[in-house]
matplotlib code that plots the C-alpha trace (Angstrom):
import matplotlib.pyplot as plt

x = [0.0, 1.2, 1.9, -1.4, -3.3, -2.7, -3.6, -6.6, -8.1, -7.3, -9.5, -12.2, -12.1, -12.3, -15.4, -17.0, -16.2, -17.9, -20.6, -21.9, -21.9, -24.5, -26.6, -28.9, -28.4, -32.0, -33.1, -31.2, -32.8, -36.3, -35.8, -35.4, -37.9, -40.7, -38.8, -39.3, -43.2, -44.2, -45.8, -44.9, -47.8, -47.2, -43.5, -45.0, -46.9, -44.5, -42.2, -44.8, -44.1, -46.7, -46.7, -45.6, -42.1, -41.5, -42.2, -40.5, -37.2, -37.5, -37.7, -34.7, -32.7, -33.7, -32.8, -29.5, -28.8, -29.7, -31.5, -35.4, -35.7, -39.1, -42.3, -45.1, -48.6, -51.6, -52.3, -48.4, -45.6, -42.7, -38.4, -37.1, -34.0, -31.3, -33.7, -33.5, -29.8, -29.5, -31.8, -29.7, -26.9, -28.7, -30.4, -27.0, -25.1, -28.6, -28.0, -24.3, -25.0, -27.5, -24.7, -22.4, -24.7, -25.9, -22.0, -21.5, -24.2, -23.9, -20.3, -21.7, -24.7, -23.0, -24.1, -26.8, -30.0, -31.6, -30.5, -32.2, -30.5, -31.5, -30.6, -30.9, -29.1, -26.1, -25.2, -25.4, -23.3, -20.7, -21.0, -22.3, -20.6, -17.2, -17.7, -20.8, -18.6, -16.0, -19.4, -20.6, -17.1, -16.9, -20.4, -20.9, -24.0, -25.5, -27.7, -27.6, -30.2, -29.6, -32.9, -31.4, -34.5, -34.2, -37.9, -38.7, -38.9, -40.6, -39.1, -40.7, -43.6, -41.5, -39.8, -36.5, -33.7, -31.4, -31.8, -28.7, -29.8, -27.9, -29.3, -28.5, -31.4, -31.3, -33.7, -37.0, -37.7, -39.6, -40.0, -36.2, -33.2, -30.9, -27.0, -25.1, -21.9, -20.6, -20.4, -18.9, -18.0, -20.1, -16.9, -16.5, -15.4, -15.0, -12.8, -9.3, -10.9, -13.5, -11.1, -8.6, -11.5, -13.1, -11.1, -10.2, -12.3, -10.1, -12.8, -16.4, -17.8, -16.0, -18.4, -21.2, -19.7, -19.1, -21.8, -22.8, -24.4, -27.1, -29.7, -32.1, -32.6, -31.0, -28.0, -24.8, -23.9, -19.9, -18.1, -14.6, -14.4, -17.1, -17.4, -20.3, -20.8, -23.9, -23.3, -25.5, -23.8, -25.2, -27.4, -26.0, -27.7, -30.3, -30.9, -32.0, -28.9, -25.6, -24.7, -25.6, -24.4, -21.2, -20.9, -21.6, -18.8, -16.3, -17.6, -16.7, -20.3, -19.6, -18.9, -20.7, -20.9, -20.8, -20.2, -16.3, -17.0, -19.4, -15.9, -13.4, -12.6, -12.8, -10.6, -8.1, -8.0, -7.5, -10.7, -11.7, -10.2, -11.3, -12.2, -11.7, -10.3, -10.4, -14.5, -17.3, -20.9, -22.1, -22.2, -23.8, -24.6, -25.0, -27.2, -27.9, -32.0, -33.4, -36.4, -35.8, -35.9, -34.2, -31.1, -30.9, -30.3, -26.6, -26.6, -28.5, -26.1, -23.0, -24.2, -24.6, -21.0, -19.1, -21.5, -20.0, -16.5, -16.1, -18.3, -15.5, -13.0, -13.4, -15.2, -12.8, -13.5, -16.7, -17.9, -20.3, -22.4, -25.1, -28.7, -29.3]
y = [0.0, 3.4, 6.5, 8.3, 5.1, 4.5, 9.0, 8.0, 5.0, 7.0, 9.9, 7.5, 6.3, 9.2, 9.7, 7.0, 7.5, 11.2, 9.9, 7.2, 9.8, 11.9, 8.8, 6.8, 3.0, 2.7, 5.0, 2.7, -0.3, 1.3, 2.0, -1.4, -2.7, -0.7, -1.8, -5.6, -4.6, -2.9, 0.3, 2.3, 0.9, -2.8, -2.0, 0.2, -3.0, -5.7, -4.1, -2.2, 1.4, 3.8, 4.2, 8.1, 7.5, 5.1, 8.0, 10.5, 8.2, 7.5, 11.2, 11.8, 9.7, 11.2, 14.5, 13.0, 11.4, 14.5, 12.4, 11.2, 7.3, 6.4, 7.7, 7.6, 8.3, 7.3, 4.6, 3.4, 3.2, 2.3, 3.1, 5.5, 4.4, 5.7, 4.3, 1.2, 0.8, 2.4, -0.3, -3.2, -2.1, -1.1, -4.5, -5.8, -3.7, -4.7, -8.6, -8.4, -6.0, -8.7, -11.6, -9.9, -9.5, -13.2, -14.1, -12.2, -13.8, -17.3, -16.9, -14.8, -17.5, -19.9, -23.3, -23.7, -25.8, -29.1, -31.3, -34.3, -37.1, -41.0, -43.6, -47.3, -49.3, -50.5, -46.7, -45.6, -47.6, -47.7, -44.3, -42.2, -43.4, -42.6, -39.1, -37.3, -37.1, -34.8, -33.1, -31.7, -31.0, -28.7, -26.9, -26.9, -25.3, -28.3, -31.0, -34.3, -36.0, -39.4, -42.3, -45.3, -47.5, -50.2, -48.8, -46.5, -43.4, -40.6, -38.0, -35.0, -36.3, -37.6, -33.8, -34.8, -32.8, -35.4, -39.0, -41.1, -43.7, -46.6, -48.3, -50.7, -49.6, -45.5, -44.1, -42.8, -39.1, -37.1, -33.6, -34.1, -32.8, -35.8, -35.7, -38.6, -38.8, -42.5, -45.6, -48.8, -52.1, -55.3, -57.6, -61.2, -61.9, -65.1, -65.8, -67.2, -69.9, -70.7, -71.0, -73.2, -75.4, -75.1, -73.8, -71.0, -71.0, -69.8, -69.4, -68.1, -71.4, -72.8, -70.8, -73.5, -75.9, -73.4, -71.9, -68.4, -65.9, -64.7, -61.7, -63.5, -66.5, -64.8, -66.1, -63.5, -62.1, -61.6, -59.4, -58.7, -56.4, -57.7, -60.9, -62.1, -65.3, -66.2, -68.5, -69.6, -70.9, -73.5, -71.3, -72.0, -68.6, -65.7, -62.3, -59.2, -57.2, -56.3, -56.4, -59.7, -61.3, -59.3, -61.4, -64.6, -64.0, -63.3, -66.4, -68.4, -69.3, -68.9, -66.5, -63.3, -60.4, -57.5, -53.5, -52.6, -50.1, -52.7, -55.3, -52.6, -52.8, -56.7, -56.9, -53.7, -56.2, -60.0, -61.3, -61.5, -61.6, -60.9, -64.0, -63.8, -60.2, -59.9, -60.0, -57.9, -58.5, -55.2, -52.2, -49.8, -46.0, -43.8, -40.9, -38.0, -36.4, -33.8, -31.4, -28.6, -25.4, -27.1, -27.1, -23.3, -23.2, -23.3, -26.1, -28.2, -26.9, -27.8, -31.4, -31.8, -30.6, -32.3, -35.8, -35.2, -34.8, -37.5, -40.1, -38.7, -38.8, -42.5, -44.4, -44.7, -43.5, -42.0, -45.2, -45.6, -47.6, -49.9, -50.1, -53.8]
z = [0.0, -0.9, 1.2, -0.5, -0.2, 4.0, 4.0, 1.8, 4.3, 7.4, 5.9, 5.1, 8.1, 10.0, 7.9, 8.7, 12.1, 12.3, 10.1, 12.7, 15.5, 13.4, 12.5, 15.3, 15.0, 16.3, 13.9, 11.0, 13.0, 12.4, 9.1, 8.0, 10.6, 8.3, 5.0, 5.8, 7.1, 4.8, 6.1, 9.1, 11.1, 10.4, 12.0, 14.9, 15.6, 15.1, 17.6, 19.9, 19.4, 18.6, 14.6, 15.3, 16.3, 13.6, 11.3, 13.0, 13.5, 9.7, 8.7, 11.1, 9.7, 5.7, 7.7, 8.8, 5.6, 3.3, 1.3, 0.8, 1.5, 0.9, -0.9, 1.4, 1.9, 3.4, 1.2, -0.4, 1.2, -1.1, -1.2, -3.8, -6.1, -2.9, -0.4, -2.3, -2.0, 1.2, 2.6, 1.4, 3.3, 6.3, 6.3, 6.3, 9.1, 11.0, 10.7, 11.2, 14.8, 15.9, 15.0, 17.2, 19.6, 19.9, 19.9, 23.3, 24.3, 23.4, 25.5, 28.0, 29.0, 31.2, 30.8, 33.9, 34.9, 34.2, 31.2, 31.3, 29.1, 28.0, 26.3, 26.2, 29.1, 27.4, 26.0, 29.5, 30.7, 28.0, 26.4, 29.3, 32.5, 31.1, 30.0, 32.2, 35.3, 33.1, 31.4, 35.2, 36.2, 33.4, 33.4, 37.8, 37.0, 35.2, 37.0, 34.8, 35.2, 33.5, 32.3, 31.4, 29.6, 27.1, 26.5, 23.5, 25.1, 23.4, 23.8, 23.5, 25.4, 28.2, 28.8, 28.0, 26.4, 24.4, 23.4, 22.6, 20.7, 18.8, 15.9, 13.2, 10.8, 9.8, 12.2, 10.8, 10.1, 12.2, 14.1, 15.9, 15.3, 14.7, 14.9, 13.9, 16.0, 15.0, 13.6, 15.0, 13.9, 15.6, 15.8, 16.9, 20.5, 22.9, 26.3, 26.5, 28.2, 25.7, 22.8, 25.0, 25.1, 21.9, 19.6, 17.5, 14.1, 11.3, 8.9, 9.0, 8.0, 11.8, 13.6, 12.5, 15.3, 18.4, 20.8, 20.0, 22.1, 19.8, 20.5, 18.3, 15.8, 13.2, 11.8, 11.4, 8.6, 8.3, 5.8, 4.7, 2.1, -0.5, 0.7, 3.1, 4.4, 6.3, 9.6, 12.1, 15.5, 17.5, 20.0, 24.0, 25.1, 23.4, 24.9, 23.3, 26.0, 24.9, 28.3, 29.2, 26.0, 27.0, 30.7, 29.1, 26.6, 29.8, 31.4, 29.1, 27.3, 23.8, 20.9, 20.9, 18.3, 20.1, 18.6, 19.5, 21.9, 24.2, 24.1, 24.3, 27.6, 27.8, 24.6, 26.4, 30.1, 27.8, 29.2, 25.7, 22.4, 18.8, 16.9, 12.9, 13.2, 9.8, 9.7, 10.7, 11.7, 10.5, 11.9, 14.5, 14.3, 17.3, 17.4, 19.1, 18.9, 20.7, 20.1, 18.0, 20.3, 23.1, 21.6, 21.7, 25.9, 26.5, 29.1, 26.6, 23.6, 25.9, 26.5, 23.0, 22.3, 24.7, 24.0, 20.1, 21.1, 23.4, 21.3, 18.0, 20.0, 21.8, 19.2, 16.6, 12.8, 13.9, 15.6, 18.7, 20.5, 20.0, 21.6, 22.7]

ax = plt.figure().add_subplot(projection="3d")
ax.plot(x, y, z, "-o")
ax.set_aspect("equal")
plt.show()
């Protein structure tokens, strides 16, 4: 930049600067309050003023300006060529003053009040536990008020803030906002023990003859890459609980297909192991929903955050948990 170009910004600067001390933001505000009305009296309304000091705050600002904005009678109200362009720029210094204001206070409104949280049992336990303790730690003024339910909970009904739901099948639309925050692979797992005794299967077609903890009567699908095999163990326990099937695996019952997170600690301590690492039994998606406006209170909105972070940041390549 050039010595005349730095004495040319300073001097439009310093024009600007003794140009906003002549005009009245709230008259600016006012102006493009009737604008986006469309009379004087539908703005006097709208913001609860009497319809005179719109008009007078309008023609003050003409005054100010030296120039006439709008064309206006009893029965038409409409901008003139300058009031035209004038507006567009008023309308956006308008937006851009209310952004900074909400930005002050978004950071201003500490985090405070009831959140109320649920989830299925197995996501409480694995997902929750872990991470709420550092969540009210953070945010003092927070009371976390946790439902842990293997019951479909509606939400909205029920008063509560977020859901954290995990779900195999893409969850159907409807009024919430849904965030998904990860996806997990359901992996193969069995004890030390159990393997000693049985055997490790090398292939997906050895699962056929070893006991497998199944939530249903399904038989699992396995995939590696494009392949997918189809193998149904020899049933020694069903239950429709992550948790349970996840004991029963420890103790030695059989060969469960757990998502990773529900094994993770199991697989971390050696009382369980991954069987056919190479393979998957599909995957699980965790997601966040909550009502629309309650996402705008900053306790709620900082539950949300730190609920993303942690599920990102401890569930692998956006992975999660699974309901059960």
């Amino acid at each position: 930049m050039t010595n005349d170009d730095a004495v040319a910004d300073k001097i439009e600067t310093r024009r600007f600067f003794w140009w906003t001390l002549t005009v009245n933001l709230n008259d600016l505000y006012l102006f493009v309050q009737a604008v986006d009305a469309g009379s004087m009296s539908a703005a006097a309304r709208r913001l609860d003023l009497p319809k005179s000091t719109v008009s007078k705050r309008v023609a003050e600002l003409e005054r100010t300006l030296g120039a006439r904005l709008v064309h206006r009678t009893s029965r038409s109200f409409r901008l003139t060529p300058v009031g035209t362009e004038f507006f567009e720029h008023a309308r956006a210094a308008v937006i851009e003053a209310e952004s900074a204001r909400d930005a002050v206070l978004r950071q201003a409104a500490e985090p405070a009040g009831v959140v109320r949280i649920t989830s299925s049992v197995p996501v409480a336990q694995h997902i929750l536990a872990p991470c709420l303790p550092a969540l009210a730690i953070a945010h003092p003024k927070l009371l976390l008020q946790i439902h842990a339910s293997d019951r479909l909970v509606d939400i909205a009904q029920e008063g509560f803030d977020i859901a954290v739901r995990s779900h195999f099948a893409s969850l159907p639309d409807s009024a919430l906002v849904q965030r998904p925050l990860a996806t997990s692979p359901i992996i193969a797992v069995a004890s030390p023990a159990y393997l000693a005794r049985a055997g490790t299967p090398d292939a997906p077609a050895e699962l056929a003859q070893h006991d497998g903890l199944h939530p249903g009567q399904q038989p699992w699908r396995l995939e590696r890459g494009d392949e997918t095999v189809d193998v149904a163990p020899r049933i020694r326990l069903q239950a429709d609980e992550s948790t349970l099937l996840l004991q029963a695996a420890t103790a030695g019952l059989g060969i469960a297909c757990l998502p990773d997170w529900i094994a993770a600690a199991a697989l971390a301590s050696g009382a369980l192991v991954r069987v056919l690492p190479g393979w998957r039994a599909g995957s699980v998606t965790t997601t966040l929903l909550m009502p629309h406006r309650r996402g705008q209170l900053p306790g709620v909105r900082a539950a949300v955050e730190f609920l993303a972070q942690h599920v990102a940041a401890h569930h692998g390549t956006g992975s999660t948990d699974a309901r059960a």
